[in-house]
Structures are given as structure tokens and as C-alpha cells.
C-alpha positions in Angstrom: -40.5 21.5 -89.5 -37.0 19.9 -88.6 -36.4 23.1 -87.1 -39.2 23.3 -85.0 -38.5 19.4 -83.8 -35.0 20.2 -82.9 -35.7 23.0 -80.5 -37.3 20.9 -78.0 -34.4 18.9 -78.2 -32.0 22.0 -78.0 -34.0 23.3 -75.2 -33.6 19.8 -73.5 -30.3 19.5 -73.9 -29.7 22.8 -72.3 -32.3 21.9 -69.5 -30.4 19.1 -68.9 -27.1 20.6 -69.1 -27.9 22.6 -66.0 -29.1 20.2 -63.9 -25.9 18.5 -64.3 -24.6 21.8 -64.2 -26.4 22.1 -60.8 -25.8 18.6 -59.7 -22.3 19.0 -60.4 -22.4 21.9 -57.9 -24.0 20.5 -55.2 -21.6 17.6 -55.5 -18.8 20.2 -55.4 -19.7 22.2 -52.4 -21.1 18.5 -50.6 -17.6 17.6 -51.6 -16.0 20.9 -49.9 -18.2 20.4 -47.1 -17.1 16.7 -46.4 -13.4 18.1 -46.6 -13.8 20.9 -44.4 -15.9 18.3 -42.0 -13.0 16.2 -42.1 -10.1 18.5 -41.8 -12.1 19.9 -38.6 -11.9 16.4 -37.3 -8.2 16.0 -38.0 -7.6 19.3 -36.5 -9.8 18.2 -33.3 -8.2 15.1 -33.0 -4.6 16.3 -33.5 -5.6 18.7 -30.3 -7.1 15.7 -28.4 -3.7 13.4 -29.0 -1.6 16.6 -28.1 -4.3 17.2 -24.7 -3.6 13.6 -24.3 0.0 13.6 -24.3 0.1 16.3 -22.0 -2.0 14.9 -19.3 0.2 11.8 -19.3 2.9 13.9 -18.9 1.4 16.3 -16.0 0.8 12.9 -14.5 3.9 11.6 -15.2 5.2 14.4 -13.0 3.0 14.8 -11.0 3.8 10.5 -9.8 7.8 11.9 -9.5 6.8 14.5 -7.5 4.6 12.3 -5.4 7.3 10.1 -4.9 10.3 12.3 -4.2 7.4 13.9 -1.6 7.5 10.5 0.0 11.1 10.0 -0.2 11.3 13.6 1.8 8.7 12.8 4.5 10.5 9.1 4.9 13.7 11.1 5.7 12.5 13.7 7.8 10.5 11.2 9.9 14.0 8.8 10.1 15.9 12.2 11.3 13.2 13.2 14.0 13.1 9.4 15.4 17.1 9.4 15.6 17.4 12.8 17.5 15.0 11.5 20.1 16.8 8.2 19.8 20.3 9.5 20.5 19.8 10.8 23.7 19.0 7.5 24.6 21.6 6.1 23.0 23.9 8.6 25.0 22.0 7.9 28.7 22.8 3.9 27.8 26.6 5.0 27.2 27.3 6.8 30.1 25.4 3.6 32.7 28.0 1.4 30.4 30.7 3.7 31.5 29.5 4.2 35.3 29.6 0.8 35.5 33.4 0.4 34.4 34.4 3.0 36.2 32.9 1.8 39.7 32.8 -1.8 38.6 29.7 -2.0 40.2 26.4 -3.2 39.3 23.9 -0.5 41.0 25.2 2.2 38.5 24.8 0.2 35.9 21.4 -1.5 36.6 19.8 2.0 37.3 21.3 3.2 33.5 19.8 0.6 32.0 16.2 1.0 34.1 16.7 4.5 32.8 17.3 3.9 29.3 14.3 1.3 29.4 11.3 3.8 30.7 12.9 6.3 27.4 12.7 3.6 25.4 8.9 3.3 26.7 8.0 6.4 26.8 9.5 7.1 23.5 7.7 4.5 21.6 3.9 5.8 23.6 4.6 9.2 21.9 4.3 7.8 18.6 1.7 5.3 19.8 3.9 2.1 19.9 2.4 -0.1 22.8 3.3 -3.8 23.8 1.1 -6.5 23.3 -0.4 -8.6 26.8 0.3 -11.7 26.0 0.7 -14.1 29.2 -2.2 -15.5 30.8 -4.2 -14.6 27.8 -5.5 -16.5 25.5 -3.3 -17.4 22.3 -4.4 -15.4 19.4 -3.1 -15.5 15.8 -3.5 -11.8 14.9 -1.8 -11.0 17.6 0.5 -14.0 18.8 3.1 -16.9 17.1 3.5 -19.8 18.6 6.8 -21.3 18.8 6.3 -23.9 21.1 3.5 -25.6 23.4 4.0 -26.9 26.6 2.0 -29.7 28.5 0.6 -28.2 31.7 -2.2 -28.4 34.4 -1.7 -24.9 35.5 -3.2 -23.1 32.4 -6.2 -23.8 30.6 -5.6 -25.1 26.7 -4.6 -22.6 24.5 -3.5 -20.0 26.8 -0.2 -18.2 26.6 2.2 -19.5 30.0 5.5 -17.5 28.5 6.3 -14.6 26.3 10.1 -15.2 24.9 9.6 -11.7 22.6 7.2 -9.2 23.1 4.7 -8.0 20.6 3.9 -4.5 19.7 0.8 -2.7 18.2 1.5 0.7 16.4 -2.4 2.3 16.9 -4.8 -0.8 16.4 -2.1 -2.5 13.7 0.3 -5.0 15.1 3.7 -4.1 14.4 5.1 -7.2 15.6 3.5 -10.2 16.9 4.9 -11.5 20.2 6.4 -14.7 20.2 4.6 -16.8 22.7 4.5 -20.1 24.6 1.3 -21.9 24.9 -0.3 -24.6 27.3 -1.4 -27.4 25.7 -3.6 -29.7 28.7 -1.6 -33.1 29.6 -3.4 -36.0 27.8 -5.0 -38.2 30.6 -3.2 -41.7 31.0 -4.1 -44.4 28.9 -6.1 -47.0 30.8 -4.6 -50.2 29.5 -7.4 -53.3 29.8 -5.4 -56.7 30.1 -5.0 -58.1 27.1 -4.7 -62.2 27.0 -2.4 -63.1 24.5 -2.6 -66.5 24.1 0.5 -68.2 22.5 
């Protein structure tokens, strides 16, 4: 009888056996799997940091190349306004000279009206214009007040002098002009006699 009782227990035994068996292989390859999962991830990440690091670096480049770009249009642009400046230059010379050699001042005035309208036209070529400024009315954006003047000829607040001109480069002011502005008289004081009794 013992026999027959320990069979089932035999048989159990070998049941349970492979379900460990089974479990302990399903563990294994969840195992393998989770390892395989994660050395993908390591892998992908490693690419992403490397991706990473060479985008900064592109970037990096790129931002030197940018600014060397600049550096190179700065110059040109420096080099183009100084040959169109030099003949000026030059023109300004030679009235200076005139002038010496003559000692009079007709050569010299019409050197300098000369020089003056290549000035002008110069800076309307790269759309540099003065700012109106007298008569008008005194503006911030485009004017600075260093000194107001009592007077009955101008309305308040309206420029009477310009001691340095403004310039606009386009619709930006390059430089503000440097204006004088009317400021009405303030009308007498009417005094009403006092009695100061002592």
C-alpha cells in the first residue's frame, strides 16, 4: 500500500518540479528579455548623447562661422565707405592747398561747398538724411535739448536754433540733433501794495 501512497507523491513531486522547472524558465528568458531591453536602451541613449554632442558642436560652428561672417561683411562695408570717402578727403585737400597757394578765400570757399554737397550726396546713397529741426516742434525721439531760451517769437516748445544737426539712417535716428528750444517769457508779476505796518 505504501507503494501505492508514495506515487502520488512521486508524481507530485515531479509535477512540481517542472513547473518550477518552467517558472524557472520563464524567469530566465523575462530575465534575458529585461537585459536585452535594457542594453537596447543603453545603446539608444549612448547614440542620443553622441547625436547630442554633435549638434552642439555643428552649432558651435556653425555660431563661429556666423560671426567671422559678420566680422567679413563689417570690413568689406568699412572698406567700400572709405573708398568713396577718400575722394572726398582728397577734393578737401587740394581747396586747403588752392587756398595757400592763392591766399585767397574764393578757392577755398568753393572746395569746401564742394566737399560739402559729396559729403551730402554720399550719405543720401546709403540713405543718411538730416533731421528738420528749427521751427519745429521739439521732439524727444528725434531732438535733445541743451538749452531753452525765453522768447515771444516762437511758440512754447518749438525749436528757435539747431547747434548740431541730427541724422536719420532710413526711419532710425542715427543721431539726435542738438537743439535750442523757446520757452514763452513768464508775464510780469502784478505786485498789489502791500501795507506793512511797523
Amino acid at each position: 500500500m505504501q507503494e501505492h501512497e508514495n506515487q502520488p507523491i512521486a508524481e507530485t513531486n515531479m509535477t512540481t518540479q517542472e513547473t518550477v522547472n518552467e517558472q524557472a524558465e520563464v524567469v530566465s528568458q523575462d530575465l534575458d528579455d529585461a537585459l536585452a531591453r535594457l542594453q537596447a536602451m543603453e545603446q539608444a541613449l549612448e547614440e542620443q548623447k553622441n547625436l547630442y554632442l554633435r549638434t552642439l558642436a555643428d552649432f558651435q560652428n556653425y555660431r563661429r562661422r556666423q560671426q567671422e561672417e559678420m566680422e567679413r561683411q563689417r570690413a568689406l562695408l568699412l572698406e567700400a565707405l572709405m573708398e568713396e570717402l577718400l575722394p572726398i578727403l582728397d577734393n578737401f585737400e587740394r581747396a586747403l592747398q588752392a587756398a595757400e597757394a592763392t591766399r585767397e578765400l574764393e578757392p577755398l570757399l568753393e572746395g569746401v561747398k564742394m566737399t560739402e554737397r559729396q559729403v551730402k550726396a554720399l550719405l543720401a546713397r546709403y540713405d543718411i538724411h538730416p533731421i528738420e529741426a528749427v521751427g519745429k516742434p521739439f521732439d524727444p525721439n528725434l531732438h535733445e535739448a541743451i538749452q531753452r531760451i525765453e522768447t515771444d517769437e516762437y511758440e512754447d516748445g518749438t525749436v528757435v536754433d539747431e547747434v548740431e544737426r541730427g541724422y536719420r539712417i532710413g526711419e532710425r535716428v542715427l543721431r539726435p540733433s542738438r537743439v535750442i528750444v523757446a520757452k514763452r517769457p513768464e508775464p510780469p508779476s502784478q505786485a498789489k501794495g502791500i501795507d506793512i505796518e511797523i
